[in-house]
C-alpha positions as CSV (number, residue, x, y, z in Angstrom):
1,X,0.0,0.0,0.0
2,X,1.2,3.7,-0.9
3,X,1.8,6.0,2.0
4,X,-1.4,7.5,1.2
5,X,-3.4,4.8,1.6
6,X,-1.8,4.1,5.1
7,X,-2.6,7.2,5.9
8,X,-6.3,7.2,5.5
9,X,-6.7,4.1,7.0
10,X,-4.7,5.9,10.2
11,X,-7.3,8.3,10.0
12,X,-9.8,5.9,9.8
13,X,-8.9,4.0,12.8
14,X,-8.2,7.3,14.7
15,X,-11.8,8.2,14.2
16,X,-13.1,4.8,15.2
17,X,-11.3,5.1,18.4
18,X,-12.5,8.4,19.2
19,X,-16.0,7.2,18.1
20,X,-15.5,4.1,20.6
21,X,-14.3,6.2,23.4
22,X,-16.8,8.8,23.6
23,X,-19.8,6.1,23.5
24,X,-18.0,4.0,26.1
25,X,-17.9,7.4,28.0
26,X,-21.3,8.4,27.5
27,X,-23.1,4.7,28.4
28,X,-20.8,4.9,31.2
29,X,-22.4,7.8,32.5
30,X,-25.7,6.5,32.0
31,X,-25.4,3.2,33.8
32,X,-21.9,2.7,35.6
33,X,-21.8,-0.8,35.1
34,X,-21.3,-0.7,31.3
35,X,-17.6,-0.2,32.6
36,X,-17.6,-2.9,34.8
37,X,-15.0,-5.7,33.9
38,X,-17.9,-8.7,33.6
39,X,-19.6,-6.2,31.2
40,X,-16.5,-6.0,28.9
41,X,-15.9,-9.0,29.2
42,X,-19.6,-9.9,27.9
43,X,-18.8,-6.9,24.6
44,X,-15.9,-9.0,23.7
45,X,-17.9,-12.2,23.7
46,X,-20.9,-11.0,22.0
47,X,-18.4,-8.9,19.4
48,X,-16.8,-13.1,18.7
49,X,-18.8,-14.0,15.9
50,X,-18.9,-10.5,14.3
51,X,-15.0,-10.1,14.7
52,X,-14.7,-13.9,13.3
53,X,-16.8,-13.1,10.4
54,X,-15.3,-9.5,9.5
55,X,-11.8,-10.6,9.3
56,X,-13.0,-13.5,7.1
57,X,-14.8,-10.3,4.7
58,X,-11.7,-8.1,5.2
59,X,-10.0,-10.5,2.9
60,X,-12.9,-10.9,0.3
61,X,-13.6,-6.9,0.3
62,X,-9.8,-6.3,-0.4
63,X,-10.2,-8.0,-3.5
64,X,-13.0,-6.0,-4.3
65,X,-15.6,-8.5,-3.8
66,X,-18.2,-9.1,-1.4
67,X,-20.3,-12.1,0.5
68,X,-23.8,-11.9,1.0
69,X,-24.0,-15.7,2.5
70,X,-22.0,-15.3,5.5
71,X,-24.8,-15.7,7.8
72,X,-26.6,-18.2,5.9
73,X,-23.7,-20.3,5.9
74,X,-23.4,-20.2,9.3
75,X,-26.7,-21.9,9.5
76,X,-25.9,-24.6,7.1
77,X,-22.6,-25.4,8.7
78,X,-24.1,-25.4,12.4
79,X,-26.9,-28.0,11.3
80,X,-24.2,-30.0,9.2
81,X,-22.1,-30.4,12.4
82,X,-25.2,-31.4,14.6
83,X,-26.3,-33.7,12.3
84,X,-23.3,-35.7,12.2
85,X,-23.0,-35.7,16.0
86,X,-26.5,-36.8,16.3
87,X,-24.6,-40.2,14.9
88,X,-22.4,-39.9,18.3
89,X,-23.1,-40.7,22.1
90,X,-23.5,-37.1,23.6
91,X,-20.9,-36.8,24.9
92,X,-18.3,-39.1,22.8
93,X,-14.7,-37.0,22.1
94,X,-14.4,-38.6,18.6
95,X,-18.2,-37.2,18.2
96,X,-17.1,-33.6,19.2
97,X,-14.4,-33.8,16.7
98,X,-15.9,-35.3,13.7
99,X,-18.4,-32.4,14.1
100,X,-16.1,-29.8,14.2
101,X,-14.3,-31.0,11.3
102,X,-18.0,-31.0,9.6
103,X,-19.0,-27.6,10.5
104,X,-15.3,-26.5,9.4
105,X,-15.6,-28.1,6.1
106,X,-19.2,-27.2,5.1
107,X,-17.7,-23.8,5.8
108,X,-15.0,-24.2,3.5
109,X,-16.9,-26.0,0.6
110,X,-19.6,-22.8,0.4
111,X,-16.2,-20.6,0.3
112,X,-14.9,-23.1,-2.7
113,X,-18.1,-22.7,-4.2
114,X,-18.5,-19.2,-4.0
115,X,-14.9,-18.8,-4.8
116,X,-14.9,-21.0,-8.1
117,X,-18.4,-18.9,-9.1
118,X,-16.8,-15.4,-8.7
119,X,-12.9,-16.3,-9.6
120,X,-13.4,-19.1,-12.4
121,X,-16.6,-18.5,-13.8
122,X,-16.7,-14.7,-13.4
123,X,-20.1,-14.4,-12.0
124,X,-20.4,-11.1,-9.9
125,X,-20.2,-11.8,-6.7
126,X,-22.8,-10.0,-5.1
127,X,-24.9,-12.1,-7.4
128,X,-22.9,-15.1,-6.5
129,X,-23.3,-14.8,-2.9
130,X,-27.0,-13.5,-3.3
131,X,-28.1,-17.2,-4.7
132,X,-25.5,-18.5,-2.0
133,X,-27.5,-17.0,1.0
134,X,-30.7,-18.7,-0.3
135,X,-29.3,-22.1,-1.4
136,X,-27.7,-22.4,2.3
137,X,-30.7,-21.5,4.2
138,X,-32.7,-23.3,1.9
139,X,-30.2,-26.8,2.6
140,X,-30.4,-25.6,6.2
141,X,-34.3,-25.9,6.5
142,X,-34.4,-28.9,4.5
143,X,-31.6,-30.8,6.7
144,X,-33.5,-30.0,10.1
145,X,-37.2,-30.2,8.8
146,X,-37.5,-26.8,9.9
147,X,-36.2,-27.9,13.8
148,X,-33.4,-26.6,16.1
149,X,-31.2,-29.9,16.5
150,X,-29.8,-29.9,20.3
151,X,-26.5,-30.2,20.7
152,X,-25.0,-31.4,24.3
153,X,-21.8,-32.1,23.7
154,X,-19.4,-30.6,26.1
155,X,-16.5,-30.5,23.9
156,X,-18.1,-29.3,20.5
157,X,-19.8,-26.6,22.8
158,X,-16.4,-25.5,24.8
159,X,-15.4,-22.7,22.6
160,X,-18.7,-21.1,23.3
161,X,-19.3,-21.6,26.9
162,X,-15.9,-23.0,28.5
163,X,-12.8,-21.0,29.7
164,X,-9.1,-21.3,29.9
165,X,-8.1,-20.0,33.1
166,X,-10.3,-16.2,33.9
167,X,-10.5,-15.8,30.2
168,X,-13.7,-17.1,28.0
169,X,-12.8,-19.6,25.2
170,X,-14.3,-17.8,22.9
171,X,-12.2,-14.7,23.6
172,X,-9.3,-17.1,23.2
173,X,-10.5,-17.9,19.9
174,X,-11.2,-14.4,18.9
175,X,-7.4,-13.4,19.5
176,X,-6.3,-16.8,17.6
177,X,-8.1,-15.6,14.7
178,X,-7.1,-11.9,15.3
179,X,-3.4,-13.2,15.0
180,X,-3.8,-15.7,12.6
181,X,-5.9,-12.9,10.0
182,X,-2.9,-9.9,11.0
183,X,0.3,-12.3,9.9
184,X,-1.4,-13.7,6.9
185,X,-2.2,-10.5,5.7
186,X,0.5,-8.3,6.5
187,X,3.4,-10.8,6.8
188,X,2.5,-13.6,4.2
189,X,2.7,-13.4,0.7
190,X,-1.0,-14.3,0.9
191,X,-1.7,-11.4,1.9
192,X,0.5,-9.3,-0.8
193,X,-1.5,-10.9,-3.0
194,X,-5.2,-10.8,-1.9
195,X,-3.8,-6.7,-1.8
196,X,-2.7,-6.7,-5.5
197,X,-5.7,-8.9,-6.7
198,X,-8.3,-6.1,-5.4
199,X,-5.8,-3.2,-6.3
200,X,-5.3,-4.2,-9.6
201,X,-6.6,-8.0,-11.3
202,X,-4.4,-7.1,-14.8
203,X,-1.1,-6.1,-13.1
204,X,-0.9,-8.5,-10.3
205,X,-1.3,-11.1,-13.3
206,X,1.2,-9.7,-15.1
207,X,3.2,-10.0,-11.9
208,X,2.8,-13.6,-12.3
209,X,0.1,-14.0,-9.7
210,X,-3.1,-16.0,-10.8
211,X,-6.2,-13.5,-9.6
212,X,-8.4,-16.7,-10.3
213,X,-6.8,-19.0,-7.6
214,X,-6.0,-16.2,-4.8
215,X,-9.8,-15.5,-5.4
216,X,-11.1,-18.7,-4.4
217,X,-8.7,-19.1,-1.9
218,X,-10.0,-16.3,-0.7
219,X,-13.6,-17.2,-0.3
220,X,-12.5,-21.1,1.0
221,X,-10.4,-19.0,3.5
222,X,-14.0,-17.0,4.4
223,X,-15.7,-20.0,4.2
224,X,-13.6,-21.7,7.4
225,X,-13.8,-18.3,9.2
226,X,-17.8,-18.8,8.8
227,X,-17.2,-22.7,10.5
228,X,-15.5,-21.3,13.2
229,X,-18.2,-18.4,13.3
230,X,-21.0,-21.6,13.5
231,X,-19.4,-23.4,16.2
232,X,-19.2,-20.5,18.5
233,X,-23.1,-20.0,17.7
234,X,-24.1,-23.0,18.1
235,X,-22.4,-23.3,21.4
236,X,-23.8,-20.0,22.7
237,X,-27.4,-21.5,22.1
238,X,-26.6,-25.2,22.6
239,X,-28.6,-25.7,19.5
240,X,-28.4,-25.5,15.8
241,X,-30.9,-23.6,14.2
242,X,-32.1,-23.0,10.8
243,X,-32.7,-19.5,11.0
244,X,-29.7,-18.1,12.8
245,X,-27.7,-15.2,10.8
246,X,-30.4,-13.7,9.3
247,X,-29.1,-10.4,7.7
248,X,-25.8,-10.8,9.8
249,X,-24.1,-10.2,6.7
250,X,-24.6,-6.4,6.9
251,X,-23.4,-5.9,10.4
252,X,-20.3,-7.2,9.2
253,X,-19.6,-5.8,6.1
254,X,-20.3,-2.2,7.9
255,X,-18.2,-3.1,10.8
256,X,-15.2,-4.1,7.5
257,X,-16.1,-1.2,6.0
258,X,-16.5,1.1,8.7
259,X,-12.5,0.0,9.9
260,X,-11.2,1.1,6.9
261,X,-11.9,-1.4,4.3
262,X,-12.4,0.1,0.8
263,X,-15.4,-1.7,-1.2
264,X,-13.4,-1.1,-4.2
265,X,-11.1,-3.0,-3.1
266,X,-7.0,-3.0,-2.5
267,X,-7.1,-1.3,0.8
268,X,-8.0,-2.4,4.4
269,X,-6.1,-3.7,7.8
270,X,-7.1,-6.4,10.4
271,X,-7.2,-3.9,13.5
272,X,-9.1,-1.4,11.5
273,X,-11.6,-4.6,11.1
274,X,-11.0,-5.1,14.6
275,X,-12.4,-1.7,15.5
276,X,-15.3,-1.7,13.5
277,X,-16.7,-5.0,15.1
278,X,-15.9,-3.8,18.8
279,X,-18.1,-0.7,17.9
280,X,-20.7,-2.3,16.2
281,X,-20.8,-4.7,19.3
282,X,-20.7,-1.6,21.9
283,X,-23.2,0.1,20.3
284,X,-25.8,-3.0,20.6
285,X,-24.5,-3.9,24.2
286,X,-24.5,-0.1,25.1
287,X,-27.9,0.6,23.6
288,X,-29.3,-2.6,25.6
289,X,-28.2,-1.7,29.1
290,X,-29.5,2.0,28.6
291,X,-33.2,0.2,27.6
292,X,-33.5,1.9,23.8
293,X,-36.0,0.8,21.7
294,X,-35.1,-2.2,19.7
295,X,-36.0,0.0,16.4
296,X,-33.2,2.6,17.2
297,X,-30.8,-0.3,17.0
298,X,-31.8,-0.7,13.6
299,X,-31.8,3.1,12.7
300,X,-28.3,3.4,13.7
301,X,-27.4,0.4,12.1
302,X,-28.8,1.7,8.9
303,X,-27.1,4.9,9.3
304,X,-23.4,3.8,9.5
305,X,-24.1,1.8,6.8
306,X,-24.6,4.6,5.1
307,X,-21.9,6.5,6.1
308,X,-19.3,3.4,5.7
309,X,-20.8,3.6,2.0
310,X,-20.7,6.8,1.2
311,X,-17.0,7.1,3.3
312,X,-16.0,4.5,0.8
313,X,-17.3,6.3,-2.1
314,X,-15.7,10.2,-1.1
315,X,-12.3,8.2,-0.6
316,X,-12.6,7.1,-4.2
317,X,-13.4,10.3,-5.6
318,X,-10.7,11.9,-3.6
319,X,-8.1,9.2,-4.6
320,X,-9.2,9.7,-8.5
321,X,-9.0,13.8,-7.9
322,X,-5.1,13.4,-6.9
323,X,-4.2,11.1,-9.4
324,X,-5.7,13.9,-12.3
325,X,-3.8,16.2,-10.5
326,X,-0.5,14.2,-10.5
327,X,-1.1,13.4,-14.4
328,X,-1.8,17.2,-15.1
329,X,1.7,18.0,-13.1
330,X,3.3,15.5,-15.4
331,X,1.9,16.8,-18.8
332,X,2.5,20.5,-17.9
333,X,6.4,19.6,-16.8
């Protein structure tokens, strides 16, 4: 990325924290126990499967596609996995494990799917991931006859409601991920190309990198991230459930978009991600505790939205303002 660029997403994550800050500040005030250390605890395990989910789309965004399907595959995968255990004594090990590798896997084969769709085939893939989202809820329904499938075993459902020492397990998880998503993108090669894919399809083939394959292993990559996402869901509800998801998609690509992320791709960062889905999750635990409406939730949802989108779109402009400028410069020397 070009100086530039680093410096806007600076800004971006500057503004985030000030944004984060101020609210934390002003819930505070309104009911002290928002700052309470159980409390923040509780904002970083309800912000899990958002954070899971947006570093998954951080990747796909930067190469200037997008998926819709996120939370319907979370559904699919979370029935998969409890269908296979249903095969299992309750609480058998091999059971936990063979379900976890399910979920995982479904995860990964709607993220191949997806992936050979948009990279191979050229579909678009917000069309792509449109028909996605309904084929997986659709297989999702039709799995589970329309039934949450319990799911009691202890291991399978650790991540979601055991702990490692004080900390939650699905905290634990959250920083795995966190870590795993920063050194694959900024310290991998993967991520130098997922970068140069959304920057630039033609030049990053001409740099001998095949736009095609990094695409799909993009969405597989996505795909897992939405496993991981299921398992944590499913553990939080000790259930797998058809329906779970619904419009999840949108909270997370405004929380990606929000840290930074452009939608044209090329340009975002892990803790800008980061910061996006621990305000998104602030603003619904905040909003909660002070006893708002449930429909103000949804105004303010729809308004950064919004202004993630249009954000996105003055960055653009600006960025195509400088570059006429630059080319004038060069003409008039």
């Amino acid at each position: 990325m070009t100086r530039e660029k680093v410096k806007k997403i600076l800004a971006s994550e500057f503004s985030i924290i000030l944004i984060l800050v101020v609210l934390c500040l002003v819930v505070t005030i309104v009911t002290p126990l928002f700052a309470s250390p159980t409390n923040m605890v509780s904002v970083l395990q309800r912000t899990a499967t958002t954070g899971i989910l947006a570093i998954g789309m951080t990747f796909v965004i930067i190469t200037a596609n997008v998926d819709l399907s996120v939370g319907s595959q979370i559904a699919l995968c979370g029935v998969v996995g409890a269908i296979v255990m249903s095969s299992f004594p309750e609480q058998d090990a091999i059971g936990a494990v063979v379900g976890i590798a399910a979920t995982i896997l479904t995860g990964a084969a709607c993220g191949l799917f997806n992936g050979f769709m948009v990279g191979a085939c050229k579909v678009n893939s917000f069309i792509t991931t449109l028909a996605t989202m309904t084929l997986a809820r659709g297989l999702a329904l039709v799995i589970c006859g329309d039934a949450r499938i319990a799911v009691n075993n202890d291991i399978y459902n650790f991540m979601a409601q055991g702990t490692i020492g004080p900390f939650p397990g699905v905290v634990i998880l959250l920083a795995a991920v966190i870590v795993f998503g920063y050194l694959l993108l900024n310290k991998m090669k993967f991520g130098r190309k997922t970068y140069a894919v959304g920057g630039n399809p033609v030049t990053a083939k001409i740099a001998g990198i095949n736009p095609v394959r990094q695409i799909i292993l993009v969405f597989v990559l996505n795909g897992i991230l939405c496993g991981l996402a299921a398992i944590v869901t499913v553990g939080r509800a000790l259930s797998a459930q058809p329906l779970v998801g619904l419009n999840l998609e949108f909270e997370i690509i405004t929380a990606v978009v929000l840290g930074g992320t452009s939608l044209m791709g090329g340009i975002g960062t892990i803790t800008g991600t980061l910061l996006g889905a621990l305000l998104m999750g602030t603003i619904a635990t905040g909003l909660g505790m002070v006893n708002v409406p449930v429909f103000i939730n949804y105004l303010l949802k729809g308004a950064l939205i919004l202004i993630a989108v249009y954000s996105d779109i003055l960055t653009a402009e600006n960025g195509k303002k400088k570059i006429a400028k630059e080319v004038k410069k060069q003409k008039a020397g």
